[in-house]
C-alpha positions as CSV (number, residue, x, y, z in Angstrom):
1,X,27.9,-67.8,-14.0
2,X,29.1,-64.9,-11.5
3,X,31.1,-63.5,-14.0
4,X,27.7,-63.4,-16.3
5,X,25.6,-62.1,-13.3
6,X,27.7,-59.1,-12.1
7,X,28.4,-58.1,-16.2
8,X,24.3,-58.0,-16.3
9,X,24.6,-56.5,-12.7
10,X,26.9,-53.5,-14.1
11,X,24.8,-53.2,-17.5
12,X,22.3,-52.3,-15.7
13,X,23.7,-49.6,-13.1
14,X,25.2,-48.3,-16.1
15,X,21.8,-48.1,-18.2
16,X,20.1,-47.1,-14.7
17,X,22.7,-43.7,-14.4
18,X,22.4,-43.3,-18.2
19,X,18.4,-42.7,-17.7
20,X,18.9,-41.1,-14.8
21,X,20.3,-38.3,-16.0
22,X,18.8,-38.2,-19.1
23,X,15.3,-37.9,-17.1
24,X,17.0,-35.2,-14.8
25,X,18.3,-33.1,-17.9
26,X,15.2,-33.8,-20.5
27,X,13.5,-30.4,-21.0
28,X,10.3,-32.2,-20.0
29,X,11.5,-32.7,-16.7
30,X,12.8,-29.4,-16.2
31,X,10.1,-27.5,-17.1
32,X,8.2,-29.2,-14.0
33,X,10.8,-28.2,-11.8
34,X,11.1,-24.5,-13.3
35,X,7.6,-24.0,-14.0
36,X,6.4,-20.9,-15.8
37,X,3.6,-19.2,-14.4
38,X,2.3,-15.6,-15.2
39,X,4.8,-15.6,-18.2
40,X,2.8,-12.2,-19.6
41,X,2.5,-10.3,-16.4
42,X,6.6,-11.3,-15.7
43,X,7.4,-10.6,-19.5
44,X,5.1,-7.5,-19.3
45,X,6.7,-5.5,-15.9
46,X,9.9,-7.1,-16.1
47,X,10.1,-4.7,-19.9
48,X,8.1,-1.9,-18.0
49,X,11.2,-1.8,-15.2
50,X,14.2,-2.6,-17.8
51,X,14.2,-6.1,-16.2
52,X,15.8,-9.3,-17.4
53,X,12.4,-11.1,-17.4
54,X,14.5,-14.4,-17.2
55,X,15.8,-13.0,-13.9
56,X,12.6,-11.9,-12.5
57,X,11.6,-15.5,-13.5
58,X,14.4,-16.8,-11.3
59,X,13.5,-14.7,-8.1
60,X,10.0,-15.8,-8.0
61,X,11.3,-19.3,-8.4
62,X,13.4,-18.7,-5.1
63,X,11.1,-16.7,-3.5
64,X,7.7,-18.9,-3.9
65,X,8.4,-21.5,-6.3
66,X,5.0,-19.9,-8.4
67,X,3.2,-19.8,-5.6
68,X,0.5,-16.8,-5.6
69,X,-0.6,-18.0,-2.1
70,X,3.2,-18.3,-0.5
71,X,3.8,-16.4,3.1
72,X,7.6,-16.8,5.0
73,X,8.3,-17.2,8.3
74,X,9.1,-13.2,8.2
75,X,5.5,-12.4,7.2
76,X,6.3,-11.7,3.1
77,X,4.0,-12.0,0.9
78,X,3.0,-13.7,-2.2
79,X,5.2,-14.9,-5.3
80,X,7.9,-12.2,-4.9
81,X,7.7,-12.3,-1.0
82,X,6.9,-8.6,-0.2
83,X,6.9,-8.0,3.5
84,X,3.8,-5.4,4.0
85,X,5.7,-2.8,5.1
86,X,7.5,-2.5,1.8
87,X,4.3,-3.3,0.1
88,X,2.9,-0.1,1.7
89,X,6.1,2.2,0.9
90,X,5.9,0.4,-3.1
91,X,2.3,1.7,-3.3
92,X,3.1,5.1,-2.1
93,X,5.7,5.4,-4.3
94,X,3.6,4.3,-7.3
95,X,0.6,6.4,-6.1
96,X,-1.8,3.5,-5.4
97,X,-4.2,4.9,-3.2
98,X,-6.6,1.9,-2.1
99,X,-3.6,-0.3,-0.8
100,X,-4.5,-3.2,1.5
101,X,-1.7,-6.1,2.5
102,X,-3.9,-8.8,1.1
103,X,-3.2,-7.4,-2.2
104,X,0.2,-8.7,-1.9
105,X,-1.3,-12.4,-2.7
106,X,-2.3,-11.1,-6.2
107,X,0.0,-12.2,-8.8
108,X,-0.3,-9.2,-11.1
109,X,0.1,-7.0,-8.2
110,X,2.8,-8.9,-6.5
111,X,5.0,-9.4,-9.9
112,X,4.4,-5.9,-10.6
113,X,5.3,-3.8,-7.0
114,X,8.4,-7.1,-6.7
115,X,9.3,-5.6,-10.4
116,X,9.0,-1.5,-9.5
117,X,10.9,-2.7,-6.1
118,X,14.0,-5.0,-8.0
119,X,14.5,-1.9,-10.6
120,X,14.4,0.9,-7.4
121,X,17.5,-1.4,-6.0
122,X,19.1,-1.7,-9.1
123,X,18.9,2.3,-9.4
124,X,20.3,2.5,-5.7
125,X,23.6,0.0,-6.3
126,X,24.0,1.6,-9.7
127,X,23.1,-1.1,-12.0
128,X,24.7,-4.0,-10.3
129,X,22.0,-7.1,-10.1
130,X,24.4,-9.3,-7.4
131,X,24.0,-6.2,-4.6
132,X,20.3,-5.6,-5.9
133,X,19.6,-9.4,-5.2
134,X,21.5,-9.4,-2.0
135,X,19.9,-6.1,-0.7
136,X,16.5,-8.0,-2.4
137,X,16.6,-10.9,0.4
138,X,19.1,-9.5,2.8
139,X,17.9,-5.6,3.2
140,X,19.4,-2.5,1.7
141,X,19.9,-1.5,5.0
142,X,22.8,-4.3,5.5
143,X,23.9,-4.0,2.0
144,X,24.6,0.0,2.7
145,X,26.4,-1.0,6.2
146,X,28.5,-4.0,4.6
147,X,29.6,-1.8,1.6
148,X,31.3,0.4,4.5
149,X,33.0,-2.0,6.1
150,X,36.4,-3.2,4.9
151,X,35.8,-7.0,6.4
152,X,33.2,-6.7,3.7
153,X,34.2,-4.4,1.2
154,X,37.7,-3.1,-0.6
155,X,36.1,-0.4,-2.1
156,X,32.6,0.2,-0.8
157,X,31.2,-0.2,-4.1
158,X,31.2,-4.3,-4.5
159,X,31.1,-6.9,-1.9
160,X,33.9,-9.7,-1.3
161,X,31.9,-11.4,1.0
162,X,27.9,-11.7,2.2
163,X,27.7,-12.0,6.0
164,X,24.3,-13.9,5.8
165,X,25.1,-17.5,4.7
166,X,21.0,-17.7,3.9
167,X,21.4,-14.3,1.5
168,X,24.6,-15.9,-0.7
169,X,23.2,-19.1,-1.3
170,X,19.9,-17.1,-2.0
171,X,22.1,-14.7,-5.3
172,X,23.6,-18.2,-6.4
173,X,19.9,-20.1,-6.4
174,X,18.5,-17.0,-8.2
175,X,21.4,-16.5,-10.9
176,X,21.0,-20.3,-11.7
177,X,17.7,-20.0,-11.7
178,X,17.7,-17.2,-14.7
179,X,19.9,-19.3,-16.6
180,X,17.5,-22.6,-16.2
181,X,14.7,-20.5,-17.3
182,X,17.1,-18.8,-20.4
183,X,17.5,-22.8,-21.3
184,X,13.8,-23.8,-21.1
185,X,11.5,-20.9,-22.3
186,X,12.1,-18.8,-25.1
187,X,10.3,-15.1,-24.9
């Protein structure tokens, strides 16, 4: 009888894992963690900047999770978390005159200056997406400064290590994020 029970007992962690992670990896499931969200307005200024819309789709997932409304403890803003400061220099540089911060919370708006902004970093590290992304959450300011230094850098042109533990974890979530969103949506 205790044989029986614990045989039933096992079936049924067994069948209990099995659905598990069949609910965890069923399409259906991911596509309500990795929600899609603005798909034309990513697909649309991701093409405008020679983006990977798949990775644009991954930094707004790590940046605001599709939230239009979103605001970090920093003060960024909006589903690509623009600080206003950098919102302000973005619409200089694109020549938008009638700039206000609040503009930020607009998701055409905000896809589209977080899209000029990801290409202008990609420009400055010569094509390479892992120091766009790092300089994209840790600052291109840092990025510059770590380049120079040998504790970070052999040859001042690719990084060995990321001083901010918050900004490495930050280019893994994103580059798994692109490939999540490469699985589930098809443009």
């Amino acid at each position: 009888m205790k044989r029986r029970l614990l045989g039933w007992l096992l079936l049924l962690v067994i069948a209990g894992i099995a659905f598990f992670y069949w609910l965890t990896q069923s399409a259906f499931i991911q596509r309500r963690i990795y929600p899609l969200k603005y798909r034309e307005e990513i697909i649309n200024f991701s093409k405008e900047n020679n983006l990977d819309p798949y990775l644009t789709m991954g930094i707004i997932w790590v940046e605001s999770k599709f939230k239009p409304e979103a605001t970090s403890h920093k003060g960024a803003k909006g589903l690509m978390q623009i600080v206003p400061p950098t919102g302000e220099w973005i619409a200089n540089e694109m020549g938008i005159k009638e700039y206000d911060h609040e503009m930020l919370y607009d998701p055409q708006t905000n896809i589209m200056f977080g899209c000029w902004y990801f290409a202008y970093l990609l420009k400055v590290f010569d094509g390479d997406i892992s120091l766009a992304l790092i300089s994209y959450n840790g600052g291109m300011g840092n990025v510059i400064k770590w380049l120079k230094d040998p504790q970070y850098s052999e040859d001042g042109k690719h990084l060995k290590d990321v001083p901010f533990d918050e900004t490495r974890k930050y280019l893994k979530r994103v580059i798994d994020a692109q490939k999540q969103y490469k699985k589930l949506y098809e443009i």
